[in-house]
C-alpha positions as CSV (number, residue, x, y, z in Angstrom):
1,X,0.0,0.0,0.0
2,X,2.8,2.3,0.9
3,X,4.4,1.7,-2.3
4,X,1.5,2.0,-4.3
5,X,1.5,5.3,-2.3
6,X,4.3,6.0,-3.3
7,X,3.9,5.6,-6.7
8,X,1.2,7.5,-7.2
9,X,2.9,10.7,-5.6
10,X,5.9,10.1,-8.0
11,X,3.3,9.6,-10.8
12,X,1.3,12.8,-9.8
13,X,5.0,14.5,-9.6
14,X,5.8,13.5,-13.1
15,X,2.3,14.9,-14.2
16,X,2.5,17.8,-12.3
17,X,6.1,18.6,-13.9
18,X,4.8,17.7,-17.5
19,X,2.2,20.3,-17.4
20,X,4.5,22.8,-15.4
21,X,7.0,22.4,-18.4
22,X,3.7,22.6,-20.9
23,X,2.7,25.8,-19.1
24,X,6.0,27.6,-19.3
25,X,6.2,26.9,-22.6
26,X,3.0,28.2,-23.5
27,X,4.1,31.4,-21.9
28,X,7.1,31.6,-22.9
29,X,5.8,31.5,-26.3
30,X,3.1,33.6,-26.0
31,X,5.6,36.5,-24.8
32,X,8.0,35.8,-27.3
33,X,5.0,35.8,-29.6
34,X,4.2,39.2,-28.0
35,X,7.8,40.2,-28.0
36,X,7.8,39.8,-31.8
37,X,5.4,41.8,-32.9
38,X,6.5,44.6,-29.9
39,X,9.6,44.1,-32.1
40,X,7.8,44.4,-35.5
41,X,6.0,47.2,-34.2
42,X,9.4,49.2,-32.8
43,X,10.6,48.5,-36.1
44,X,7.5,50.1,-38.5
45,X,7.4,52.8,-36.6
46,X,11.3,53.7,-36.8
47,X,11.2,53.3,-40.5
48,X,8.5,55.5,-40.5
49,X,10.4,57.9,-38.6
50,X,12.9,57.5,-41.0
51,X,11.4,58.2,-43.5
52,X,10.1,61.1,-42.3
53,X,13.4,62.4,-41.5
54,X,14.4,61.6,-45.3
55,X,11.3,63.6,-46.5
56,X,12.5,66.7,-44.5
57,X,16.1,66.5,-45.3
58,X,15.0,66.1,-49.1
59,X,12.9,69.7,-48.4
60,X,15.6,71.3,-46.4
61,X,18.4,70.5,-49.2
62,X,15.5,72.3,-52.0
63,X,15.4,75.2,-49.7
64,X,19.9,75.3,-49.6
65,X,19.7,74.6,-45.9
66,X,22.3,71.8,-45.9
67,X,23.0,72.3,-42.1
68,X,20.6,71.5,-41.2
69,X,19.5,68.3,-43.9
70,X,23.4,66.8,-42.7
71,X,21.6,66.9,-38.9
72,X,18.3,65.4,-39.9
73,X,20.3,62.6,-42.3
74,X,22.8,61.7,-39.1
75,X,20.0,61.2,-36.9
76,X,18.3,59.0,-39.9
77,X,21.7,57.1,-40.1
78,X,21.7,56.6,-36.1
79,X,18.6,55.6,-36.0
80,X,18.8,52.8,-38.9
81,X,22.1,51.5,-37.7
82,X,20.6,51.4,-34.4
83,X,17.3,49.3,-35.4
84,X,18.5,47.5,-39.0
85,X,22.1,47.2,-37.7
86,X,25.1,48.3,-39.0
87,X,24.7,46.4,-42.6
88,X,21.6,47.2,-44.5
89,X,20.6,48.8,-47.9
90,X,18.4,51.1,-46.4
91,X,21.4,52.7,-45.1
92,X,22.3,54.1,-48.9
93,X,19.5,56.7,-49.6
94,X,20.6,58.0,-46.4
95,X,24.1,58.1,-47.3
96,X,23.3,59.3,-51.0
97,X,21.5,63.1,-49.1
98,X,24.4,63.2,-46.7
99,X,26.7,63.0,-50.0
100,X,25.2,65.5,-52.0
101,X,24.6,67.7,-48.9
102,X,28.6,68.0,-48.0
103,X,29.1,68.2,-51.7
104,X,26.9,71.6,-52.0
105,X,28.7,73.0,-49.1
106,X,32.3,71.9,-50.8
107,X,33.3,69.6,-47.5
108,X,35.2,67.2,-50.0
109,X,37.4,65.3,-47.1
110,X,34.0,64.6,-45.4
111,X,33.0,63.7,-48.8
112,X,35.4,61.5,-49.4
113,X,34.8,60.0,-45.9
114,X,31.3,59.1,-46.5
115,X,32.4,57.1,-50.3
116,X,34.5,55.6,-48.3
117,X,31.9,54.1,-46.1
118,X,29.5,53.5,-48.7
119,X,32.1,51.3,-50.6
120,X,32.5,49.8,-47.5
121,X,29.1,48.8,-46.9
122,X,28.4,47.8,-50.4
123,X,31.3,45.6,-50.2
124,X,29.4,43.8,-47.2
125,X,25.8,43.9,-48.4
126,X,26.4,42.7,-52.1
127,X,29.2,40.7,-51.6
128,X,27.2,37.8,-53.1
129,X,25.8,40.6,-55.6
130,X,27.9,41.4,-58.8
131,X,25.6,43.9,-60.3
132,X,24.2,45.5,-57.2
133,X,28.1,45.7,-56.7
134,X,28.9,46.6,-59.6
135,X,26.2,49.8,-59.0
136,X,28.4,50.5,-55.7
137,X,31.5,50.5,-57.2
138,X,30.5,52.5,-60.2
139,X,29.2,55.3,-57.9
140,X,32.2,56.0,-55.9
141,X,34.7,55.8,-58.8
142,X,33.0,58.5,-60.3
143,X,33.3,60.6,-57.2
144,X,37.2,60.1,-57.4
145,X,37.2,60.6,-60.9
146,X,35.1,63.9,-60.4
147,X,37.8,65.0,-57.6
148,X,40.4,64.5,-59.8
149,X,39.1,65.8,-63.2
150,X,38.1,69.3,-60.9
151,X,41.2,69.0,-58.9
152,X,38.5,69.4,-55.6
153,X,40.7,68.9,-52.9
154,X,44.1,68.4,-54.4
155,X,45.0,64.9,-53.7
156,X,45.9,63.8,-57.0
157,X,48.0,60.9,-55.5
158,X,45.0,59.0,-52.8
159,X,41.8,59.8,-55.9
160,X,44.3,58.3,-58.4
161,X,45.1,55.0,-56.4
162,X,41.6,54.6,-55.3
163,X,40.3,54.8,-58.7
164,X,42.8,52.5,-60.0
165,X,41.9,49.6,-57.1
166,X,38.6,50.2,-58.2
167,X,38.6,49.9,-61.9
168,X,40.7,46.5,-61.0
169,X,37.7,45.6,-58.9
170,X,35.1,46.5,-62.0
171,X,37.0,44.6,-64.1
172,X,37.5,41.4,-62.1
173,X,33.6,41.4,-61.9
174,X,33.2,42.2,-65.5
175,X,35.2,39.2,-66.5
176,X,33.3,37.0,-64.2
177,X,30.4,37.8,-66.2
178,X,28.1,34.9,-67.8
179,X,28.2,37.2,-70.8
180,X,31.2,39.4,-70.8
181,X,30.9,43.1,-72.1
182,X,33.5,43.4,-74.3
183,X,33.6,47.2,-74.4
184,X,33.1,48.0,-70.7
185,X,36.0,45.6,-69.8
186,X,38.1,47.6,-72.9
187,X,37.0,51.2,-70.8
188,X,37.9,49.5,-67.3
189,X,41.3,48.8,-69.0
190,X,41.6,52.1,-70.1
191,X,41.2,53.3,-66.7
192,X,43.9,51.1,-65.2
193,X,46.2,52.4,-67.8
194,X,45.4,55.8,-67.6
195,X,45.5,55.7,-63.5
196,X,48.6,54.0,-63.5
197,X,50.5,56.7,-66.3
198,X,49.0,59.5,-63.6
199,X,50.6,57.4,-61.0
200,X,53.8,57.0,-62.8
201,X,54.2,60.8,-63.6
202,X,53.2,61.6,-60.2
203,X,56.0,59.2,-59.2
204,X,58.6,61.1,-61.0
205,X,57.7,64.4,-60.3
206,X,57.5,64.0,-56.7
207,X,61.4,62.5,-57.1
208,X,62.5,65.6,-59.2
209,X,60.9,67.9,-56.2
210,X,62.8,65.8,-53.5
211,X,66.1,66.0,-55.0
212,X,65.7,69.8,-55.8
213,X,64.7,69.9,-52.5
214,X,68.0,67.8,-51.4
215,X,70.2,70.0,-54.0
216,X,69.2,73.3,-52.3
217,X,69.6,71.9,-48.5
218,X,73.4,70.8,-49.6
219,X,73.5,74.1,-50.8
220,X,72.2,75.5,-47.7
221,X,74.9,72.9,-45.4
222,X,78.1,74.4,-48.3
223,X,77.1,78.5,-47.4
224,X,76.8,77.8,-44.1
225,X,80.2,76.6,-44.2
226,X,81.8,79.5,-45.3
């Protein structure tokens, strides 16, 4: 009888642990349940309030206030980082306002700054992606060509080896192609060669100014002698 007894408590134990494990489950996956669409809420209403934030940067920028549309854009950037994490597409728009709002006000180190990161993040989001890549990469080579071609910030040198590395990059991509553009890998060639002649004649001349500079400091060491 005792064992019987027994039993049955150990039974009812089992039970009573079954549906204690059933129970916490259920809740736990009712407020996980809850959590996720707290979550998907959070998340609707900060893109929302991203886009808003695009929509009055975009009507700031029309009315040449670019002060305050790089303000408005950083928050937007923040705030997507913050919810979407630091690697998402939706980061690009915001990057595209801050870019032509630093451009307007002639910032071209901060320019160059923000390409930098944009080439970055493109490298990480479509690194599976050739022609969402290739889009990326296009983008930012023309912004060192531009620099260059308009002598923006007169770094000759860092535009010339940045748009060198990135026709190489084109190119490798182009190549990989199913169907291979013949006259688009023929321009990216170009580029190479025409970036790398820059290069070379930047090379040189900085070697003729550091042995004029060498030629006049002997010069300098001789007078002082006298």
């Amino acid at each position: 009888m005792f064992r019987t007894r027994q039993w049955i408590i150990s039974v009812s134990r089992a039970v009573a642990a079954g549906w204690l494990v059933i129970a916490a489950t259920a809740v736990f996956s009712t407020e996980t349940a809850s959590q996720t669409l707290h979550s998907s809420s959070s998340l609707g209403n900060n893109a929302a309030h991203v886009d808003g934030m695009l929509l009055r940067a975009h009507f700031l920028q029309e009315q040449s206030n670019y002060d305050e549309a790089i303000s408005v854009l950083r928050e937007a950037l923040h705030t997507t980082r913050m919810t979407l994490g630091l690697y998402h597409e939706s980061q690009f728009e915001i990057l595209d306002g801050l870019i032509a709002s630093e451009a307007a006000k002639e910032n071209w180190r901060r320019v160059d700054d923000l390409n930098a990161l944009l080439l970055h993040l493109y490298d990480k989001i479509y690194a599976h992606d050739a022609a969402n890549l290739e889009l990326g990469l296009e983008k930012v080579t023309r912004w060192h060509v531009d620099a260059l071609h308009y002598d923006l910030d007169g770094r000759t040198v860092p535009h010339l080896r940045e748009a060198r590395k990135l026709f190489k990059a084109r190119l490798q991509l182009a190549l990989q192609a199913e169907t291979p553009d013949v006259r688009k890998i023929e321009r990216l060639q170009e580029g190479i060669r025409i970036a790398e002649t820059h290069l070379s004649v930047q090379s040189d001349g900085h070697m003729d100014e550091l042995r004029k500079q060498q030629a006049l400091h002997r010069a300098w060491l001789l007078s002082s002698l006298d």
